[in-house]
C-alpha positions as CSV (number, residue, x, y, z in Angstrom):
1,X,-28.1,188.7,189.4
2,X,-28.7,187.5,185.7
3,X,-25.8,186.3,184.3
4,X,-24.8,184.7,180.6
5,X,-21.9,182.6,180.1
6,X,-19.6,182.9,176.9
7,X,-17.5,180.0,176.2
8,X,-14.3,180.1,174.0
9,X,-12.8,176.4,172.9
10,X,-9.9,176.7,171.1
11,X,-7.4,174.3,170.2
12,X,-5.2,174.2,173.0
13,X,-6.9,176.1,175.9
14,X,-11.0,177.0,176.5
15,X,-11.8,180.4,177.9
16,X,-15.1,180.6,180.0
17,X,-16.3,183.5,181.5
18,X,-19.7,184.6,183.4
19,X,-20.7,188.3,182.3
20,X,-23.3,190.9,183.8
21,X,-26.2,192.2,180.7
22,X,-23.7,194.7,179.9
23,X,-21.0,192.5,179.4
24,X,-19.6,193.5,182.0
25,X,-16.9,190.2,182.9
26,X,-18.0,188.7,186.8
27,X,-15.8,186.2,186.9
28,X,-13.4,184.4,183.9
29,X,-12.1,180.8,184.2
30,X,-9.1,178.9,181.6
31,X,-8.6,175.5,181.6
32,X,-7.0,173.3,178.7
33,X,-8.3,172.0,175.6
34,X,-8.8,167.7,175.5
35,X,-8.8,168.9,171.8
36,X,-6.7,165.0,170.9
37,X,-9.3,163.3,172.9
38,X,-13.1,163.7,171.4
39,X,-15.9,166.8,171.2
40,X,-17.2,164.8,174.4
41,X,-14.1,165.4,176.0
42,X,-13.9,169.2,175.0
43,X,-17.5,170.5,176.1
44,X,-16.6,168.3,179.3
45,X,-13.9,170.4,179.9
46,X,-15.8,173.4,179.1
47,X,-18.9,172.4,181.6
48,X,-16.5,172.0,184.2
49,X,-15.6,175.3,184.0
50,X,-18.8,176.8,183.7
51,X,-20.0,174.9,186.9
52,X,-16.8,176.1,188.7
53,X,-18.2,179.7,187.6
54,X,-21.4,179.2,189.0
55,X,-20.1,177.9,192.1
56,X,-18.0,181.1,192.8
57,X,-20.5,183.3,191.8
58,X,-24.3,183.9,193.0
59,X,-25.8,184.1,189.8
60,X,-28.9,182.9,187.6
61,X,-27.6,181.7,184.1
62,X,-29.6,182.5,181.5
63,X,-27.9,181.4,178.4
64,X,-24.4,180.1,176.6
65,X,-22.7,181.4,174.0
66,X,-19.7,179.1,172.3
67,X,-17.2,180.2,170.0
68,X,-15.3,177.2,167.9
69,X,-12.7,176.7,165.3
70,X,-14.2,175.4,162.2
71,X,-17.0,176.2,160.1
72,X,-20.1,175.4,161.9
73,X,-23.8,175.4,161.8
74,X,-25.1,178.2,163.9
75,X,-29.1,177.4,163.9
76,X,-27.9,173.8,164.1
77,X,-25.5,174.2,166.4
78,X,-23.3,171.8,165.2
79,X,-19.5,171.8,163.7
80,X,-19.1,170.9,160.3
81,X,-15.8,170.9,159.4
82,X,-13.0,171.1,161.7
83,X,-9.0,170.8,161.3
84,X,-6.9,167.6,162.1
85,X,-6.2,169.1,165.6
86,X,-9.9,168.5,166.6
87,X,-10.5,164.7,167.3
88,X,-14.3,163.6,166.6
89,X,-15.0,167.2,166.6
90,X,-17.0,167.6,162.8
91,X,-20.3,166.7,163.7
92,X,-20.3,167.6,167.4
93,X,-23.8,168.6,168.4
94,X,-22.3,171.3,170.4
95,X,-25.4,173.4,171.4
96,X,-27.2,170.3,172.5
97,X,-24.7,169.4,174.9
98,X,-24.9,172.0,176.5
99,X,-28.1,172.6,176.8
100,X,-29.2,169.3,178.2
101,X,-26.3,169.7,181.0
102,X,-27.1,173.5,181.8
103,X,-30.8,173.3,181.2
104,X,-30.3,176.8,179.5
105,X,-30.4,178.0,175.9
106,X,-27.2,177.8,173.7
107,X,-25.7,179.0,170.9
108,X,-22.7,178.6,168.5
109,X,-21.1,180.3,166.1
110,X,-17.4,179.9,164.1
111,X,-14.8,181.3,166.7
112,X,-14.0,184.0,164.6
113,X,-17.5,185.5,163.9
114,X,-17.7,185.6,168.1
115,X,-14.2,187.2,167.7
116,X,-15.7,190.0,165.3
117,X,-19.0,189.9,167.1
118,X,-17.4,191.1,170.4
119,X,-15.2,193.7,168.7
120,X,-18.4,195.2,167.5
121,X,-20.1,194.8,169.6
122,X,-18.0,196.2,172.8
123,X,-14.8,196.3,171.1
124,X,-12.5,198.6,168.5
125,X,-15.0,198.6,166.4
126,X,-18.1,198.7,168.5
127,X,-21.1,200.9,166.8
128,X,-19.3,200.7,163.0
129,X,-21.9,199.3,160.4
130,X,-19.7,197.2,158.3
131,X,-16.7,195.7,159.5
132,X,-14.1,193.2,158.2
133,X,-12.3,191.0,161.4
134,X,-9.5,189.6,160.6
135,X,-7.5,187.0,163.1
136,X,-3.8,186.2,162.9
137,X,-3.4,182.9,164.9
138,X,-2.3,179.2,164.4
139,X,-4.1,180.0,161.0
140,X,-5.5,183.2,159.5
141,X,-9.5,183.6,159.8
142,X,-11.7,186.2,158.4
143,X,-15.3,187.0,159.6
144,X,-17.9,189.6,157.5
145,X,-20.1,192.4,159.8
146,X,-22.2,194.1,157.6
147,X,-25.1,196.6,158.0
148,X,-24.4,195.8,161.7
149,X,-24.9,192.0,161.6
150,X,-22.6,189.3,161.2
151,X,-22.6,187.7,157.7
152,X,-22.0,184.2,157.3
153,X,-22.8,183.6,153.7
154,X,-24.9,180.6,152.2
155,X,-22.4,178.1,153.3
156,X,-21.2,179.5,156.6
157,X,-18.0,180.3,155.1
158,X,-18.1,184.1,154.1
159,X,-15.1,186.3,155.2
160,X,-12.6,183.3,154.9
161,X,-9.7,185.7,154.3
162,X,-6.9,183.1,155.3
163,X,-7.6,180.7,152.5
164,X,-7.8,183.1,149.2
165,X,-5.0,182.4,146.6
166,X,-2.3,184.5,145.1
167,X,0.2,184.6,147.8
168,X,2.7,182.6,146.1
169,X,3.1,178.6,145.9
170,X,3.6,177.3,149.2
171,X,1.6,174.8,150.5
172,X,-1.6,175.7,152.6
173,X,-2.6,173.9,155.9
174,X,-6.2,173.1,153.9
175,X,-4.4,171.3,151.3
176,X,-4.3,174.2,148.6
177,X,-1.1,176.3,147.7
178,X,-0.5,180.3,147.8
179,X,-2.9,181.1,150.5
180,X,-2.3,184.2,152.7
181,X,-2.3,181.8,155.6
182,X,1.3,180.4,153.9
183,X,2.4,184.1,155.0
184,X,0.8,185.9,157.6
185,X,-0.4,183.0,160.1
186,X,1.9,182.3,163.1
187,X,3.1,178.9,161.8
188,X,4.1,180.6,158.8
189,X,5.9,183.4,160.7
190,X,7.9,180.9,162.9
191,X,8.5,178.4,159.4
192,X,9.5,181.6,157.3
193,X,12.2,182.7,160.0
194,X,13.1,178.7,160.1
195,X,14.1,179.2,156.8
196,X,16.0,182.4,156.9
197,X,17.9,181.2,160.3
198,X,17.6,177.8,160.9
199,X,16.4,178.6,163.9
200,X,13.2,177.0,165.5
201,X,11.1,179.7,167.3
202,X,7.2,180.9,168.2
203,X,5.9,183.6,165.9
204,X,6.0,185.7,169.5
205,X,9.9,184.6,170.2
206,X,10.3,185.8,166.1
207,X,8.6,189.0,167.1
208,X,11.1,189.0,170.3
209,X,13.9,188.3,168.5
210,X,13.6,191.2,166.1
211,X,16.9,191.0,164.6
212,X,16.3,191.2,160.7
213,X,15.5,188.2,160.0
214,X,12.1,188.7,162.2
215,X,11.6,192.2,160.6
216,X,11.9,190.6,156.9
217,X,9.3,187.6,157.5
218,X,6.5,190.3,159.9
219,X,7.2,192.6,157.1
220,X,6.3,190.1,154.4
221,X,3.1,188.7,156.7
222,X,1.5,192.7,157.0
223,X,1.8,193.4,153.4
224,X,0.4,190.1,152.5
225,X,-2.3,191.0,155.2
226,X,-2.8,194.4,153.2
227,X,-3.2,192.9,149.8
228,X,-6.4,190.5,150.8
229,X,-7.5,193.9,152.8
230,X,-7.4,195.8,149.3
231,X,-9.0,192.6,147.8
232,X,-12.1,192.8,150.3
233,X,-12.1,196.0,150.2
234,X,-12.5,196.2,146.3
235,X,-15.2,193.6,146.4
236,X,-17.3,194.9,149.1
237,X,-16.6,198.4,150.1
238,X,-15.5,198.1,153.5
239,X,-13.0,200.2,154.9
240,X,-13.1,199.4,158.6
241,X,-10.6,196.3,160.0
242,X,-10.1,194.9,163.3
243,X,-7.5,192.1,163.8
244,X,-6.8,190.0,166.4
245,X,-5.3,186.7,167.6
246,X,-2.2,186.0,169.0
247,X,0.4,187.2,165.9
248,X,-1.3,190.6,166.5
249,X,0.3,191.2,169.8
250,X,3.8,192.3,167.5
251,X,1.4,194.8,166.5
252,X,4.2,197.2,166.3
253,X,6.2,195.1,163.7
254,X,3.1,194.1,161.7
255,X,1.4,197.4,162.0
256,X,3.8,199.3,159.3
257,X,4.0,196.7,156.6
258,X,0.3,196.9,156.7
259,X,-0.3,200.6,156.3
260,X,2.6,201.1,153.9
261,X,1.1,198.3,151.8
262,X,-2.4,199.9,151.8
263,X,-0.7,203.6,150.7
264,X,0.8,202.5,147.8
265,X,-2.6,200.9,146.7
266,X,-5.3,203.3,148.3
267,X,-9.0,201.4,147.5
268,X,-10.6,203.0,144.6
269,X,-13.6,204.9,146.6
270,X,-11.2,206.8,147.8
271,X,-11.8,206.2,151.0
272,X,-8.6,205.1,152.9
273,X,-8.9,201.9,154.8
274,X,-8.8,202.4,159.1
275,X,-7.4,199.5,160.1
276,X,-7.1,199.0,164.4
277,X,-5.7,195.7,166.5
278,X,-8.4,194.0,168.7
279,X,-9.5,195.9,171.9
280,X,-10.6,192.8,174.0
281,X,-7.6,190.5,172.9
282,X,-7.9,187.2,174.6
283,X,-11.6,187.7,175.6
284,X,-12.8,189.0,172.6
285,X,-14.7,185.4,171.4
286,X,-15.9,184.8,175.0
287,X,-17.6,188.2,174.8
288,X,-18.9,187.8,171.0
289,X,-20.4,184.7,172.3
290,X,-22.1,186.0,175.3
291,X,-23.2,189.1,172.8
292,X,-25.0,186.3,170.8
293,X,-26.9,185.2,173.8
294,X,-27.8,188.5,175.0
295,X,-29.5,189.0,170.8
296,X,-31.2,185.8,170.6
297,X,-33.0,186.0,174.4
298,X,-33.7,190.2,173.8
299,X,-32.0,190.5,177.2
């Protein structure tokens, strides 16, 4: 049996998993993220696991997929700019790694494209043209499919919802001010209800919570979600959103800011805006990666 592997390293735990052509998943491995200790450290980890894979499962590898935070180089394969949380990560030749240790092909792309990639590929969005994916995590990131392809702009940076202004004047992770991350990411969520309460809780324990405290900062987080939806969709005329990440799972609190947010301002085409929550959740990057694969070999 033919098998790609799609690799998801993120910032405190790495998903691996081996999948069939179809994507189908044969077998899924997590292990943690050495994230303080060195790129070498974190593909290690990852190897491991993909060795651990291939020892359970009678398979032929043809090719790896990985999905990382940061903005990265995808014919390169290399990360370019990563967060503090990454030690001697920027500048990781990522692809090459692997290669050389797998003696199979590799790719890489920004964690979020792989997100979007999977969700359109065999997610909530699979077989829509133009897509915007949206992830509500740690941080907020933002990833472009259009006319069915991801698009990663001249820089690698295109979709980068999180980091637009106009969200008022607190201070951003990046180092700017007013970014939607300041409201909608799950540090914010858990800082935001810090401030209301005084308590010191997860986004997810906010969402838990729910007293209304927790519905006043998710409330705040989906409408300013909405308004950088209204802003992409003015810009570029896409009406279809997926979000994800780990926020997302109080999709039930963040879900009616959103859509109340998005009726008061419906997009000037006139076409309303469909926005869904991830279909693939926690393996949605793992499959995006191992969809990458599957493209670049023509399996």
């Amino acid at each position: 049996m033919k098998a790609l592997a799609g690799v998801d390293i993120g910032g405190t735990s790495t998903q691996v998993a081996l999948f069939a052509e179809d994507l189908t998943v044969v077998d899924r491995l997590e292990v943690p993220t050495p994230a303080s200790v060195g790129g070498g450290a974190m593909v290690g980890a990852a190897l491991d696991a993909v060795r651990l894979l291939l020892d359970r499962v009678d398979v032929r590898l043809l090719g790896v997929g990985v999905g990382a935070a940061g903005v990265v180089d995808t014919l390169g394969g290399r990360i370019l700019v990563a967060s503090d949380s990454f030690r001697d990560w920027a500048g990781f030749a990522v692809t090459a790694a692997f290669e050389e240790a797998l003696g199979v092909p590799a790719f890489l792309d920004n964690d979020v494209n792989a997100f979007l990639r999977g969700e359109a590929t065999a997610g909530a969005v699979a077989g829509e043209p133009d897509v915007l994916g949206m992830t509500l995590g740690t941080g907020v990131g933002g990833a472009l499919w259009l006319d069915g392809a991801l698009y990663g702009g001249p820089h690698g940076a295109a979709g980068e919802i999180g980091h637009i202004p106009g969200f008022g004047d607190l201070p951003c992770t990046c180092g700017g001010r007013g970014h939607l991350e300041t409201l909608a990411s799950g540090r914010a969520i858990a800082a935001r209800y810090g401030e209301r309460t005084g308590r010191e809780l997860s986004a997810r324990e906010v969402a838990e919570a729910s007293d209304p405290d927790a519905l006043a900062v998710y409330e705040d987080a989906g409408a300013a979600v909405a308004r950088a939806l209204l802003v992409t969709v003015g810009l570029l005329d896409v009406t279809t959103v997926v979000i994800g990440g780990g926020v997302s799972r109080a999709w039930t609190l963040l879900e009616p800011s959103i859509l109340r947010a998005l009726a008061t301002e419906p997009p000037v085409s006139g076409h309303p805006v469909r926005v869904v929550p991830s279909l693939l959740g926690g393996d949605a990057v793992a499959v995006g990666a191992a969809a990458r694969v599957r493209a670049e070999l023509g399996v």
